[in-house]
C-alpha positions in Angstrom: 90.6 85.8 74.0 90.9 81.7 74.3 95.0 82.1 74.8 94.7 85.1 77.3 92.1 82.9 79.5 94.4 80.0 79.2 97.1 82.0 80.2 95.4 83.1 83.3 94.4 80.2 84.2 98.1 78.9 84.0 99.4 81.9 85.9 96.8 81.1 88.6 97.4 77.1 89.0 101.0 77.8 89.5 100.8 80.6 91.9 98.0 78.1 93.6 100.8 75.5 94.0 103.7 77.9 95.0 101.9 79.0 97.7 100.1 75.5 99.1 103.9 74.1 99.3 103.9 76.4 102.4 101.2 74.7 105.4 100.9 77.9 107.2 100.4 79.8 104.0 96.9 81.8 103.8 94.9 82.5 100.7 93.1 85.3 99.9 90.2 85.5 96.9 89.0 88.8 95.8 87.9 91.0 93.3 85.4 93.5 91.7 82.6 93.4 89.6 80.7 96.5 88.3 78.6 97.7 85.8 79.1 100.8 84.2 76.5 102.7 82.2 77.0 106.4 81.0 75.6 108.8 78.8 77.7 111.5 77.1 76.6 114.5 75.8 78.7 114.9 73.1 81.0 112.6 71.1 83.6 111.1 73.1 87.1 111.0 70.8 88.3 108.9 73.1 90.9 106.9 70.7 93.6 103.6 71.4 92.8 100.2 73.0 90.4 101.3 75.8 88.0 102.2 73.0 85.5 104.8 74.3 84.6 102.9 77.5 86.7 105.8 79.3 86.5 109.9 79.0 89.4 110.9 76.9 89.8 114.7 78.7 92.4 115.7 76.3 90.2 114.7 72.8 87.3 116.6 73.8 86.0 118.0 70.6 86.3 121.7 70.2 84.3 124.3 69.5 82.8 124.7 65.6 84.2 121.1 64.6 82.0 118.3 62.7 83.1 116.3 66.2 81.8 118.7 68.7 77.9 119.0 66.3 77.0 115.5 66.9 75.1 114.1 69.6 76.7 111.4 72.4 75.3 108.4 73.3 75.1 105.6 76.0 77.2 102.9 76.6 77.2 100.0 79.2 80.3 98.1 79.9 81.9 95.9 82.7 85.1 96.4 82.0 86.2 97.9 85.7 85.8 94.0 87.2 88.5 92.7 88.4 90.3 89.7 90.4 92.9 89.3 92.4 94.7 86.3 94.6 96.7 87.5 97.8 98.7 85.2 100.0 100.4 85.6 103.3 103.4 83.2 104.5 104.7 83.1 108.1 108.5 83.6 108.0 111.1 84.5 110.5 108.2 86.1 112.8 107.8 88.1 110.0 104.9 87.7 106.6 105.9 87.3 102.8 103.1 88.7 100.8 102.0 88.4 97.5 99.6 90.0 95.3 98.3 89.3 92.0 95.3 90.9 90.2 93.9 91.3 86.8 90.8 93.0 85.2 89.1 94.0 82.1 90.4 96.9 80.9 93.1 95.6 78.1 92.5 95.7 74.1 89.0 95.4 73.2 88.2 95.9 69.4 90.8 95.1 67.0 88.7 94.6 63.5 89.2 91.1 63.2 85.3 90.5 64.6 86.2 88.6 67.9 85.5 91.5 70.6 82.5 93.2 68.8 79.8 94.2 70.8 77.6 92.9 68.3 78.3 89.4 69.4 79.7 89.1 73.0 81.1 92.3 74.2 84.2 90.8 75.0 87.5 91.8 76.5 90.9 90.9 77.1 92.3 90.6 80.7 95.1 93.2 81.9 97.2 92.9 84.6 96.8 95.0 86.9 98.8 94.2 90.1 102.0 91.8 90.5 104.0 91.7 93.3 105.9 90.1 96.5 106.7 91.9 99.8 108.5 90.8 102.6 109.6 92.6 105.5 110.2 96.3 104.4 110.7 95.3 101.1 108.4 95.1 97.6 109.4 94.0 94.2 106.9 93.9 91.4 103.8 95.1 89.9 101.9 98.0 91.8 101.0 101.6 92.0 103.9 103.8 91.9 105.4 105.6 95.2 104.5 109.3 94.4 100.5 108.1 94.1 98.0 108.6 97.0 95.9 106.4 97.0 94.5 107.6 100.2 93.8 110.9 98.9 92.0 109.8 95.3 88.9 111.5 94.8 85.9 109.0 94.8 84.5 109.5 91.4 82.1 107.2 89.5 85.0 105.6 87.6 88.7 106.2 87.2 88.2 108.9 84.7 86.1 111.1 86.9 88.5 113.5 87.8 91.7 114.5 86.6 94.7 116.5 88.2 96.2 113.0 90.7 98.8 111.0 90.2 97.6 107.1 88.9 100.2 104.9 87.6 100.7 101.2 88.5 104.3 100.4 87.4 107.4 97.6 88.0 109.5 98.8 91.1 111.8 97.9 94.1 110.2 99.4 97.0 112.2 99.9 100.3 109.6 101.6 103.5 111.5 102.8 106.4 109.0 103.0 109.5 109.5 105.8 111.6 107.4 105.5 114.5 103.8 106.3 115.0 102.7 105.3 111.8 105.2 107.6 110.0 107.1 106.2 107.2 109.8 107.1 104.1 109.2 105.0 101.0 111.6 105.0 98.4 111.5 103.0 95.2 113.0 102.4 91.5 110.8 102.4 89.2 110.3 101.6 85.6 111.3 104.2 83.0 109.3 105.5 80.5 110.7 108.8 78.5 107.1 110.1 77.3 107.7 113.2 74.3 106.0 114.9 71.6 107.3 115.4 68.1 108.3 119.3 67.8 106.9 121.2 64.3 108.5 120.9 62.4 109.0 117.3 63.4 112.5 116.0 63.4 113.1 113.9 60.2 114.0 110.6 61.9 112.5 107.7 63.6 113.0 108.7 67.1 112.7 106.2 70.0 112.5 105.9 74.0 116.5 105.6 74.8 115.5 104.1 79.2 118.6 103.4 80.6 118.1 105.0 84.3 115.2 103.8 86.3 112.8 106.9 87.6 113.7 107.1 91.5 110.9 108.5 93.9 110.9 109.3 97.6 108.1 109.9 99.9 106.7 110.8 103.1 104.4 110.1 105.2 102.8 111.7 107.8 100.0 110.6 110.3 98.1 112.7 111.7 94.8 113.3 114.6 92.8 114.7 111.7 94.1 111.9 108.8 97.3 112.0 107.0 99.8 114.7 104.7 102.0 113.0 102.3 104.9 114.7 100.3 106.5 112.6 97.2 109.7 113.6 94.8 110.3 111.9 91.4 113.5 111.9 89.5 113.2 111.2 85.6 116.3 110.9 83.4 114.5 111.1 79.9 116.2 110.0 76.8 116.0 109.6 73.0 117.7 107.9 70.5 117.2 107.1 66.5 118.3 104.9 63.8 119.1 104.9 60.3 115.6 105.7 58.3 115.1 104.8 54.6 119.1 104.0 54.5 119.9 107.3 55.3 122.1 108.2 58.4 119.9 110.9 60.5 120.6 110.3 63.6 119.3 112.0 66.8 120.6 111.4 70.5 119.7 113.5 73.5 119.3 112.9 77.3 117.6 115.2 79.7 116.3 115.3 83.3 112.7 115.7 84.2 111.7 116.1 88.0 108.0 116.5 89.9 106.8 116.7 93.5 103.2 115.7 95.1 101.5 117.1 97.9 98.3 115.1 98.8 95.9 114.9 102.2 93.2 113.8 103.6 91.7 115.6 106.6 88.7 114.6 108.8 86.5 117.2 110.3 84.1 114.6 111.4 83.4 111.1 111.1 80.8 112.4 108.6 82.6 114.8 106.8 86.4 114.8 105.0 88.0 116.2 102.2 90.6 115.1 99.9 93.5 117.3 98.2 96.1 116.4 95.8 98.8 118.3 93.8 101.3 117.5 91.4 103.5 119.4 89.4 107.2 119.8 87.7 109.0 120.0 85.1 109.2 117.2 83.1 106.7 115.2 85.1 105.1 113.9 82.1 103.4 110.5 82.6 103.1 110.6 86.5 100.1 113.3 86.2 97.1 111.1 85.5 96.0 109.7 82.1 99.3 111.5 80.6 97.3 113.9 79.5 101.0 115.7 78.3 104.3 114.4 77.4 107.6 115.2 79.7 109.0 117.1 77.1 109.1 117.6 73.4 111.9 116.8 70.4 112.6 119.7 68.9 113.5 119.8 64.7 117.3 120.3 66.2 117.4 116.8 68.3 116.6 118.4 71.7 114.7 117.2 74.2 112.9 120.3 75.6 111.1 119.5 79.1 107.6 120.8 79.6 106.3 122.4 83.1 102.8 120.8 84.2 100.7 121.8 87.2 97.9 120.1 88.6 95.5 119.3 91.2 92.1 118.1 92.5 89.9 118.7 95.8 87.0 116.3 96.4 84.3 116.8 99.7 82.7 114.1 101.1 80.2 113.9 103.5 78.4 110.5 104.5 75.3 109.8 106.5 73.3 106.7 106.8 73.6 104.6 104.0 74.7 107.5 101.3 78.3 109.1 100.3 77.9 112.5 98.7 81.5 113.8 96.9 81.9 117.3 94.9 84.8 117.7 93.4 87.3 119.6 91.1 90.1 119.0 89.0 93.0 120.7 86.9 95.6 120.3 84.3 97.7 123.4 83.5 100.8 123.1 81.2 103.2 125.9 80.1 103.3 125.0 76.5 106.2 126.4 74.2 103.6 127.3 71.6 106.8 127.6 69.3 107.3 124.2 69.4 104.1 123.0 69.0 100.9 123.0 66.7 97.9 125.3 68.1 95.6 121.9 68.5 98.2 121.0 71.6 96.3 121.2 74.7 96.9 123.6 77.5 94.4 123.3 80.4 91.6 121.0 81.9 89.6 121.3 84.1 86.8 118.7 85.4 83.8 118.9 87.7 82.6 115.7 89.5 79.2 115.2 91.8 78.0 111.8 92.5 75.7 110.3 95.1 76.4 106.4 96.6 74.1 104.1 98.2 75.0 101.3 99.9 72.2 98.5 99.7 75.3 96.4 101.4 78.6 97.1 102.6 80.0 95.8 99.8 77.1 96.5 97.1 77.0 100.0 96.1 75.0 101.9 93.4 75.8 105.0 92.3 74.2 108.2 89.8 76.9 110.9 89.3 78.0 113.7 86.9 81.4 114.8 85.0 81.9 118.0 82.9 84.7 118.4 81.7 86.4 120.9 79.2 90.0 121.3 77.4 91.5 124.9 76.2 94.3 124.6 73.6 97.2 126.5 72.9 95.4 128.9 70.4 92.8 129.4 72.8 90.1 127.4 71.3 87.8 125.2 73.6 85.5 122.3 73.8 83.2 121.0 76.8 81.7 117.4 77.3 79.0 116.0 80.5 78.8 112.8 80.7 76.2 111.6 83.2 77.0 108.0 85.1 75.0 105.0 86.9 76.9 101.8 88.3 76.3 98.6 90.3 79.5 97.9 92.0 79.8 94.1 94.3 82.9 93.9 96.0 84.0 90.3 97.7 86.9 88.5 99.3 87.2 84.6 100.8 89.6 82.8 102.0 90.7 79.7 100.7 
């Protein structure tokens, strides 16, 4: 924990510098923090190094396992606080950016006894955002092109609500403007071939073989009544193996995965909007939220077999006074090659989100909301979890 602050620390006193060297150069201080405190009704199987501080959808424990008989619990984290430095440097009439942010949602218990909550509840920094713009271009850190961010559903936390796009990846960005707040946006991004193990699983060690970045185009719309964006992803997924246990068992195969996203957000009022997103394709994997499936699956023969996944989300907000009301809905659908697989595999999800938000100051909100969620696998069995929510959430920003 010691080295990553250090780090920080070091990453911050140089970016500090950099940017002072410029006169005209203008610094920006911001961040998050929040407390989260939920109750679940059920036991969360959330698994990896986010612990159970977020919803696992796709480990919801089914029906008549020793998982889905006990109780849940409650849990109270800040681990959604975050921090960022922005600065902005005059050049050629024109504004280089930059943009770095971290929070607290990296490893948290690894055994050894340093991030127990038993002593100090402690976690280790993530990085979020890093990146650098100048005129229409943006290398770096940041959330990928074929993500609304526009559009997202305001939910209680980022697992509220699945069925969006919500991936921050490396990229060269290039945005075209086309005139009354129109715009095309198209980037190369970081690859990532995401796949499942067939059954029977191939007998080798097989690995991500990322030699073609993902490449993804958008558009953008403005509109009187808010904004309709359409986005395209191209994937070329690949595998590759090595020798295992010194024998020669080699597997190489290269496929193509594609998906498109429709997303919008339409005002009927200045009290009352709604929020729409859908994404789908055939070997989108990763780019539907929380990779809840793979892009595709290696088969026992050394294929890669691409999986088709459908998904969406509304969310209804209306706001008066000092309060935000959303309802919302979300869904995961994916046509699983139940040859292939086990019958444990998941094949929908669906999630229902209500919250209410008070603002006690524009940028201090509290907030009581609900999720209920439930997974259907591929034999048809099913498992449900609620998980009830409460947050404090101060948001601030200085200059420097």
């Amino acid at each position: 924990m010691k080295k990553s602050i250090s780090a920080i620390s070091i990453i911050a006193t140089s970016f500090l510098s950099s940017v002072y060297a410029a006169e005209e150069t203008k610094i920006t201080v911001g961040g998050v923090v929040k407390l989260d405190t939920y109750f679940d009704s059920s036991v969360n199987n959330s698994a990896g190094p986010r612990g159970y501080d977020l919803l696992n959808f796709r480990s919801i424990p089914l029906e008549g396992t020793a998982s889905a008989e006990r109780s849940g619990g409650t849990k109270m984290h800040a681990r959604e606080s975050r921090f960022y430095l922005k600065s902005e440097t005059p050049f050629e009439g024109k504004l280089i950016k930059t943009h770095l942010e971290f929070d607290l949602l990296g490893r948290i218990d690894t055994g050894s006894g340093t991030d127990e909550d038993t002593v100090s509840n402690s976690y280790e920094p993530r990085l979020r955002q890093a990146w650098v713009s100048w005129d229409n271009w943006l290398a770096g850190q940041t959330w990928t092109n074929f993500a609304d961010l526009s559009a997202y559903p305001e939910g209680m936390t980022l697992d509220s609500i699945v069925g969006r796009s919500m991936l921050r990846q490396a990229q060269i960005r290039y945005t075209q403007p086309l005139g009354g707040g129109d715009k095309l946006i198209f980037s190369l991004e970081n690859p990532d071939t995401d796949f499942n193990l067939g059954n029977p699983a191939p007998g080798s060690n097989a690995s991500e073989d990322d030699s073609i970045p993902d490449i993804v185009g958008t558009y953008l719309n403005k509109t009187d009544f808010g904004h309709i964006r359409a986005s395209f992803v191209y994937r070329s997924l690949g595998v590759d193996t090595s020798v295992t246990d010194g024998i020669e068992n080699r597997i190489s195969d290269r496929t193509s995965g594609w998906g498109i996203g429709l997303s919008s957000k339409i005002n009927f009022s200045d009290n009352l909007n709604v929020k729409l997103n859908f994404n789908g394709g055939d070997g989108i994997g990763r780019y539907i939220y929380n990779n809840h499936w793979r892009a595709a699956i290696l088969t026992s023969e050394g294929k890669l077999e691409t999986e088709t996944t459908w998904s969406g989300n509304f969310m209804l907000q209306y706001k008066v006074n000092k309060m935000r009301y959303n309802l919302g809905y979300g869904l995961i659908d994916v046509d699983v090659d139940e040859n292939l697989l086990v019958g444990s595999v998941n094949k929908k999800i669906t999630t229902f989100h209500a919250n209410a938000i008070y603002s006690i100051y524009p940028s201090l909100n509290v907030g009581f909301g609900i999720t209920q969620a439930s997974r259907t696998v591929v034999n048809g069995d099913e498992g449900d979890i609620t998980r009830l929510m409460f947050y404090v959430k101060k948001s601030f920003k200085g200059t420097l």
